[in-house]
FILO-412642 format. One record per residue (C-alpha): x, y, z; residue number from 1. Coordinates in nm, 4 decimals. Layout:
// residues N
+----------+----------+----------+-----+
|       px |       py |       pz |   i |
+----------+----------+----------+-----+
|        X |        Y |        Z | NUM |
...
+----------+----------+----------+-----+
This chain:
// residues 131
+----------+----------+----------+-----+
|       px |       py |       pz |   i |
+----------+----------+----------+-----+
|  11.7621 |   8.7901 |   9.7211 |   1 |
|  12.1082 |   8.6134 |   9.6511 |   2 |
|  12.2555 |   8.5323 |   9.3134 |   3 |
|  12.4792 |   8.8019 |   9.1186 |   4 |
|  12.5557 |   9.1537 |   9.2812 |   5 |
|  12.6827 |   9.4513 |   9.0524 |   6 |
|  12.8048 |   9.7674 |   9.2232 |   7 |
|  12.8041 |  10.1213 |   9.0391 |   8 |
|  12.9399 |  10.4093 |   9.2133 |   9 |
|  12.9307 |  10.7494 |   8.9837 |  10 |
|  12.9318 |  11.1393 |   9.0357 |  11 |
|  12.5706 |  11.2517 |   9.1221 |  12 |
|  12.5734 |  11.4506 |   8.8360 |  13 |
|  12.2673 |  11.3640 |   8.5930 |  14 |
|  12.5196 |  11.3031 |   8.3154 |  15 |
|  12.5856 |  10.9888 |   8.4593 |  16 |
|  12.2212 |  10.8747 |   8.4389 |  17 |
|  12.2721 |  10.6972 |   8.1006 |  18 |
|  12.5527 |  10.4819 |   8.2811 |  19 |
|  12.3288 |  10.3630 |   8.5294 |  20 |
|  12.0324 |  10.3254 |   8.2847 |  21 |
|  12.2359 |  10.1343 |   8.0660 |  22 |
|  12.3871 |   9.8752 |   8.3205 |  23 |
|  12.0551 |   9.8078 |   8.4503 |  24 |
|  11.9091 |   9.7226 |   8.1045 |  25 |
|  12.2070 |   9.5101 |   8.0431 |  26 |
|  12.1291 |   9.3481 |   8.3842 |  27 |
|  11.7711 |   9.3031 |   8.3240 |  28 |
|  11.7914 |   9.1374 |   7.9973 |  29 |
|  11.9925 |   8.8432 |   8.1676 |  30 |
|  11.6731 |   8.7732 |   8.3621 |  31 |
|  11.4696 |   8.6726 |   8.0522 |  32 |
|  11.2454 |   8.9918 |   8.0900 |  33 |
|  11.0786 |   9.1017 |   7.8064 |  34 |
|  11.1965 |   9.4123 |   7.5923 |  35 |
|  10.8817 |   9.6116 |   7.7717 |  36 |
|  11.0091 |   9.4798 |   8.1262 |  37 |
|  11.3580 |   9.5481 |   8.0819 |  38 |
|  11.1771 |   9.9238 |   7.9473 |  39 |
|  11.0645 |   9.9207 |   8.2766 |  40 |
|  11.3435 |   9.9200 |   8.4707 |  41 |
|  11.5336 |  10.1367 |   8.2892 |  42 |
|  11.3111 |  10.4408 |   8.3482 |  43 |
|  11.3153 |  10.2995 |   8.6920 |  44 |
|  11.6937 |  10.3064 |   8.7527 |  45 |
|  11.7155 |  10.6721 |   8.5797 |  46 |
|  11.3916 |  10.7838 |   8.8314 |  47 |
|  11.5835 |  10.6037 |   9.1049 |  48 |
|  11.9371 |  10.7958 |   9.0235 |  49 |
|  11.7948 |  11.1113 |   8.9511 |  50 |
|  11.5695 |  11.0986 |   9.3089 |  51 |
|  11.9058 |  11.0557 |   9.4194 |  52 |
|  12.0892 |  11.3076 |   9.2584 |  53 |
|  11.8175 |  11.5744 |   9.3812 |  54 |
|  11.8702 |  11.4996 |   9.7013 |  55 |
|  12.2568 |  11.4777 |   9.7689 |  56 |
|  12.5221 |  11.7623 |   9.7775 |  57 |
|  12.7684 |  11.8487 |   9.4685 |  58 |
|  13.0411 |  11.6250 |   9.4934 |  59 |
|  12.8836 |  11.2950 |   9.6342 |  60 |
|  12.8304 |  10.9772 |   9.4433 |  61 |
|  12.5887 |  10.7749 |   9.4023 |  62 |
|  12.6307 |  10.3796 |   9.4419 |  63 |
|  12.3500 |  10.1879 |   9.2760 |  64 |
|  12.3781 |   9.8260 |   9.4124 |  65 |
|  12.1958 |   9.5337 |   9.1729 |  66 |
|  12.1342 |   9.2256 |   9.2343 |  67 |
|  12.0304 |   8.9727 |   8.9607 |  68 |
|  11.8546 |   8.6486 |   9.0767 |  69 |
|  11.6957 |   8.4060 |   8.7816 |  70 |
|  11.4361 |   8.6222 |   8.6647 |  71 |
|  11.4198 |   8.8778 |   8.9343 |  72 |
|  11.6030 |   9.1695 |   8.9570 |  73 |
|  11.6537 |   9.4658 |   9.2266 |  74 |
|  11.7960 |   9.7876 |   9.2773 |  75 |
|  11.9364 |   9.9575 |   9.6024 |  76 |
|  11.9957 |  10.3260 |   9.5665 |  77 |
|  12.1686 |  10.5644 |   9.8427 |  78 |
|  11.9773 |  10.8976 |   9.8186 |  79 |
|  12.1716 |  11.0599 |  10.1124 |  80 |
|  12.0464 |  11.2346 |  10.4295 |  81 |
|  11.6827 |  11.4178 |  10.4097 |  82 |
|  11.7400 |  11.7432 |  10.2481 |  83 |
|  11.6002 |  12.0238 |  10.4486 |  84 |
|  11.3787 |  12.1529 |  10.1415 |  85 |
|  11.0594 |  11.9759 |  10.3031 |  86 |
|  10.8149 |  12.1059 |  10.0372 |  87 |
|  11.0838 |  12.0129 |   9.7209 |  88 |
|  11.1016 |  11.6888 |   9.9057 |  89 |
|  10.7721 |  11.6363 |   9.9001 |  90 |
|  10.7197 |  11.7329 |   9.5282 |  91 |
|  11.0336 |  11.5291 |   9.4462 |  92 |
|  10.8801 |  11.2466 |   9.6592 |  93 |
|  10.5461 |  11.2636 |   9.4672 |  94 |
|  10.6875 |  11.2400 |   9.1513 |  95 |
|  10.9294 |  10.9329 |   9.2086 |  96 |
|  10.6392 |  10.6989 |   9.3695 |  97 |
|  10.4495 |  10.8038 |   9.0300 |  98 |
|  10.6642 |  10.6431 |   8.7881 |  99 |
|  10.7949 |  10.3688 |   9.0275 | 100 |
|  10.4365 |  10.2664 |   9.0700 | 101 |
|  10.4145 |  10.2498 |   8.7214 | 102 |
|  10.6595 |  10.0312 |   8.6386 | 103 |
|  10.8191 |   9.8926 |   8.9441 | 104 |
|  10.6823 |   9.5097 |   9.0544 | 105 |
|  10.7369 |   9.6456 |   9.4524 | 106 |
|  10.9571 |   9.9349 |   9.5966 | 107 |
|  11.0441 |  10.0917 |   9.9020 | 108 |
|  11.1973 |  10.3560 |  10.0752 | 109 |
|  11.3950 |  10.3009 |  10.4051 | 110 |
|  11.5959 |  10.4783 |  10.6574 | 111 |
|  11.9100 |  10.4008 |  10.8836 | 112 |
|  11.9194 |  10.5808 |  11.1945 | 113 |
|  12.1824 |  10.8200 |  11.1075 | 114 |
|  11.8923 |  10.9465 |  10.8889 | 115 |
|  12.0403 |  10.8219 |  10.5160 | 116 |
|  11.8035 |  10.6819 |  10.3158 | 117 |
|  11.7671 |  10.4089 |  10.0383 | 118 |
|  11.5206 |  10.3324 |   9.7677 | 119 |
|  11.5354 |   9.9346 |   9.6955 | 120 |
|  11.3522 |   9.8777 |   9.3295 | 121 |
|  11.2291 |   9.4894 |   9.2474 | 122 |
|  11.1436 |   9.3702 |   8.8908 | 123 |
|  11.0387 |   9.0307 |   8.8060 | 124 |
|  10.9932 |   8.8400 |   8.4630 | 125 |
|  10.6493 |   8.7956 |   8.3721 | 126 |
|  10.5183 |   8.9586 |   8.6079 | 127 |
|  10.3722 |   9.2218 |   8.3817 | 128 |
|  10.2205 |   8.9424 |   8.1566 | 129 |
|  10.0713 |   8.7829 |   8.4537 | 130 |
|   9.8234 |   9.0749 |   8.5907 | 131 |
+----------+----------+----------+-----+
């Protein structure tokens, strides 16, 4: 995806979730979503940061990169290394791919090979009106 690229980098504290919730509404609305898309990707960008804040140490950050494309939009989140809580993982995991699935058009979860991983998001206009 090329067009516009916003980078927020903030404490991964859960304080900060409204800052990232709030910059990816303001995003989203430049893409001529609808009020229930740009819903949407709010409460994905908040799942998205807090999934992220779970799973780094005090004192990181968390750098949410978005990139806004005509009426697309995406999200790339840095949730750190794999925490070795495999069964809070899991459950943390199970919960995330829940609400993604619900409002997310596509997402995915990748890994580098130091081990970091990343959660990339994708919204589209109209593509909620279309199914």
């Amino acid at each position: 995806m090329t067009g516009d690229r916003v980078t927020l980098t903030v404490p991964a504290k859960g304080e900060y979730a409204r800052a990232v919730r709030m910059t990816a509404a303001a995003l989203a609305s430049r893409t001529g979503m609808t009020y229930d898309e740009v819903e949407d990707v709010r409460m994905a960008a908040e799942e998205a940061f807090v999934y992220a804040v779970d799973s780094l140490a005090e004192g990181d950050e968390v750098t949410v990169v978005f990139e806004v494309c005509g009426d697309s939009m995406a999200m790339r989140v840095c949730l750190g290394p794999m925490q070795s809580d495999a069964e809070g993982e899991a459950d943390r995991a199970a919960l995330a791919t829940f609400i993604l699935d619900s409002v997310c058009d596509r997402y995915e979860f990748t890994s580098d090979e130091a081990g970091v991983r990343t959660l990339v998001v994708e919204k589209c206009a109209g593509i909620a009106d279309a199914v």
